[in-house]
C-alpha positions as CSV (number, residue, x, y, z in Angstrom):
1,X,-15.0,7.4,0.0
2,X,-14.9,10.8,-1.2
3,X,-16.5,12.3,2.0
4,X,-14.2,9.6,4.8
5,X,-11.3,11.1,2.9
6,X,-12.0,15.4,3.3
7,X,-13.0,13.7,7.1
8,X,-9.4,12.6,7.7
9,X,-7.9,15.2,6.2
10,X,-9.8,18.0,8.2
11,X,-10.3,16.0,11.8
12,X,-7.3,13.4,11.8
13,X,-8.0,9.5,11.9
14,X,-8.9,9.2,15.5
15,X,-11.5,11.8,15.6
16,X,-13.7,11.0,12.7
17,X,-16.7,9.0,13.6
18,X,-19.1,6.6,11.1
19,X,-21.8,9.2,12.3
20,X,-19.6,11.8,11.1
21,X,-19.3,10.5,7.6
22,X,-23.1,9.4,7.7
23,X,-23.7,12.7,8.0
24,X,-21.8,14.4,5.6
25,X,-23.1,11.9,2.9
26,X,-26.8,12.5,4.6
27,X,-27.2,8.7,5.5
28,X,-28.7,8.0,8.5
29,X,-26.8,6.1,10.6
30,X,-28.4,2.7,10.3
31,X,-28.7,3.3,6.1
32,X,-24.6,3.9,6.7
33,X,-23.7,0.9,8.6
34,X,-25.4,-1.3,5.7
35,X,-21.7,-0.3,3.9
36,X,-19.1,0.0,7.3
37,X,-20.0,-1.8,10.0
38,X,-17.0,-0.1,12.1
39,X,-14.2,2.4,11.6
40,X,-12.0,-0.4,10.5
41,X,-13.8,-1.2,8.1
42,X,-14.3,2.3,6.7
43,X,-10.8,2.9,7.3
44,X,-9.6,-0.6,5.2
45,X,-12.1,0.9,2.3
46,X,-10.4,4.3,2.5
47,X,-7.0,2.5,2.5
48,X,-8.1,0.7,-0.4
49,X,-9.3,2.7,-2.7
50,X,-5.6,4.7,-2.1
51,X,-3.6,1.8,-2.9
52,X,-5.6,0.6,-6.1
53,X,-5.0,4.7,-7.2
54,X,-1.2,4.4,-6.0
55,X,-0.4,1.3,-7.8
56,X,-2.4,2.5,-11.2
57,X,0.4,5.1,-11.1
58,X,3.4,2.8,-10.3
59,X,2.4,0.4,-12.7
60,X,2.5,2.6,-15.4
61,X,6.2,3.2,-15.0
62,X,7.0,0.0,-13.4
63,X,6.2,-2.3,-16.1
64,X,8.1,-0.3,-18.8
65,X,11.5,-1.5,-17.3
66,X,12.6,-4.4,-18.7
67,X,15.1,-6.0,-15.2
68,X,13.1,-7.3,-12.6
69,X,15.6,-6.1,-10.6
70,X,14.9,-2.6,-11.2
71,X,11.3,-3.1,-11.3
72,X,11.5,-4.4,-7.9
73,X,13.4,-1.3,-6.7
74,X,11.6,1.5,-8.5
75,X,8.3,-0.3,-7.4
76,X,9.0,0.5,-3.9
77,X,10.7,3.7,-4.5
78,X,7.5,4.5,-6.2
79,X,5.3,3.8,-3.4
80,X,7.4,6.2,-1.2
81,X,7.2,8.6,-3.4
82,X,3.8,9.1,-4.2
83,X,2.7,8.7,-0.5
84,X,5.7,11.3,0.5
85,X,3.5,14.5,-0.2
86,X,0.6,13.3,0.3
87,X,-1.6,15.0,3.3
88,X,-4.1,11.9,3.8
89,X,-1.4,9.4,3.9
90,X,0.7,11.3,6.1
91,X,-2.4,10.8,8.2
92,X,-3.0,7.3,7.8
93,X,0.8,6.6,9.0
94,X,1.5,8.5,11.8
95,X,2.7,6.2,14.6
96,X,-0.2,6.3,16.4
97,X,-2.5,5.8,13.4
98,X,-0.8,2.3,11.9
99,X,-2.7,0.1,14.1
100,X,-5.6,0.6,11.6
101,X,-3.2,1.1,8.8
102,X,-1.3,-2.4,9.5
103,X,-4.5,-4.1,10.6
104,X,-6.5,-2.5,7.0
105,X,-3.3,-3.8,4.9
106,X,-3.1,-7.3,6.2
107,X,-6.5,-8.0,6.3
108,X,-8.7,-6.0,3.7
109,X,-9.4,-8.5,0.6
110,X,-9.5,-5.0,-1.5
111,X,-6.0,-3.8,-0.3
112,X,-4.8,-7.5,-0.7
113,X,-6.5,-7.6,-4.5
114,X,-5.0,-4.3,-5.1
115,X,-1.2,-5.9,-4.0
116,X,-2.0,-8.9,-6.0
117,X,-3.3,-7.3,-9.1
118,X,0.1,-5.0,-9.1
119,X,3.1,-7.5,-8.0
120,X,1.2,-10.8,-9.8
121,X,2.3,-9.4,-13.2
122,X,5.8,-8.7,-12.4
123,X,6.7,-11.7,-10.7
124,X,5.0,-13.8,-13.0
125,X,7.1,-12.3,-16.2
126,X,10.5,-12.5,-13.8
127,X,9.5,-16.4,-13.7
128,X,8.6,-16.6,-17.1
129,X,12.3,-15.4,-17.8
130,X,13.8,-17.5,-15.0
131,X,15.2,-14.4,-13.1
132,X,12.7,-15.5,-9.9
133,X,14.2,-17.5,-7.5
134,X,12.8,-20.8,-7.2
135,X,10.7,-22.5,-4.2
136,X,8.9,-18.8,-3.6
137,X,5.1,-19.4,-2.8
138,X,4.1,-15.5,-4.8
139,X,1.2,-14.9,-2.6
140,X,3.8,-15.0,0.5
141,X,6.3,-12.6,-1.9
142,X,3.1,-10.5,-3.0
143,X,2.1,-10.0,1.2
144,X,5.8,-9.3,2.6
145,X,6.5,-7.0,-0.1
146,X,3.6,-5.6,0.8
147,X,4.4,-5.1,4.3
148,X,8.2,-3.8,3.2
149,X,6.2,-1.0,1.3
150,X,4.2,0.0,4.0
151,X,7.5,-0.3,6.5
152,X,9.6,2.5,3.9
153,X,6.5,4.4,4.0
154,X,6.1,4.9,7.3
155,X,9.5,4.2,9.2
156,X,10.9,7.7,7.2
157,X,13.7,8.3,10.2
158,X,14.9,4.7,8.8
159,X,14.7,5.6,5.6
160,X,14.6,9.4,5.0
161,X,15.1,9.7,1.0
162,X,14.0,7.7,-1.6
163,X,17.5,6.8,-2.6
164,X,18.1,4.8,1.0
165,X,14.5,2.9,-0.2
166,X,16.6,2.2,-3.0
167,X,19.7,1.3,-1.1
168,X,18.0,-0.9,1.0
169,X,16.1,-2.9,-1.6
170,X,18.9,-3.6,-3.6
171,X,21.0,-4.8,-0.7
172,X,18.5,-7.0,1.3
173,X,15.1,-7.6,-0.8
174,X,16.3,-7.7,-4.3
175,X,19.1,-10.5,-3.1
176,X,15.8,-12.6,-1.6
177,X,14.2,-12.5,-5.0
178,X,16.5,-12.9,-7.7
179,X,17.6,-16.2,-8.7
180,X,21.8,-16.3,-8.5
181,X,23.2,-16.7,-11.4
């Protein structure tokens, strides 16, 4: 992971190669394609192993405040945040890199687990206290919120500061979420 990562960084998405990262790990190529059979797949892992280390951090902070509401909000605010200054992630969503972004989040069962293990606690403890609406399926909340991070992350002429993520959730996802009182 370490070695795809300093690849990116250095050569941008679309010019590193599996051989590449074979080589810089001294795999041969056959040995390496035992672990990635393509670039998506290396790209997915790459992607993965980011979003477990991004939600670690947002959890941390997250799941001292005690509204769902605002957990909802920072959550996302979080996400922007920490990806904002980030060199490899600027990388992974330039415009012309999000096919494999989009295709890695919607797909990868480690990006997916990562999503699951970080929203599954929230939302359950916003049922618990009867502040979720009712009728949501949260796998279906868990994989659009998902896609709404990845959408403030890299639509940034949308939403240029954190405080418009903020703005935005509160007016149009928050109101999807929270049971009206």
């Amino acid at each position: 992971m370490q070695a795809a990562r300093v690849l990116i960084r250095k050569h941008g998405l679309a010019d590193v190669t599996l051989g590449m990262v074979a080589t810089e790990v001294t795999l041969s190529r056959p040995n390496f394609y035992r672990f990635f059979k393509n670039k998506a797949e290396l790209i997915a892992a790459v992607i993965g192993h980011e979003t477990h280390e991004i939600n670690a951090r947002r959890q941390k902070e997250v799941m001292r405040l005690k509204s769902f509401e605002r957990q909802i909000v920072r959550s996302l605010e979080l996400a922007v945040e920490i990806v904002e200054g980030d060199p490899l992630w600027a990388l992974l969503i330039e415009p012309g890199n999000v096919p494999y972004t989009a295709y890695a989040a919607s797909n990868d069962p480690l990006i997916l687990e990562s999503n699951t293990l970080y929203w599954a606690p929230i939302l359950d403890s916003a049922s618990r206290k009867g502040v979720l609406r009712e009728g949501l399926e949260p796998q279906k909340v868990m994989t659009w919120l998902l896609g709404v991070q990845f959408m403030f992350m890299e639509r940034r002429e949308i939403f240029p500061t954190i405080k418009d993520v903020g703005d935005y959730t509160r007016t149009f996802i928050v109101p999807a979420l929270v049971r009206s009182p």
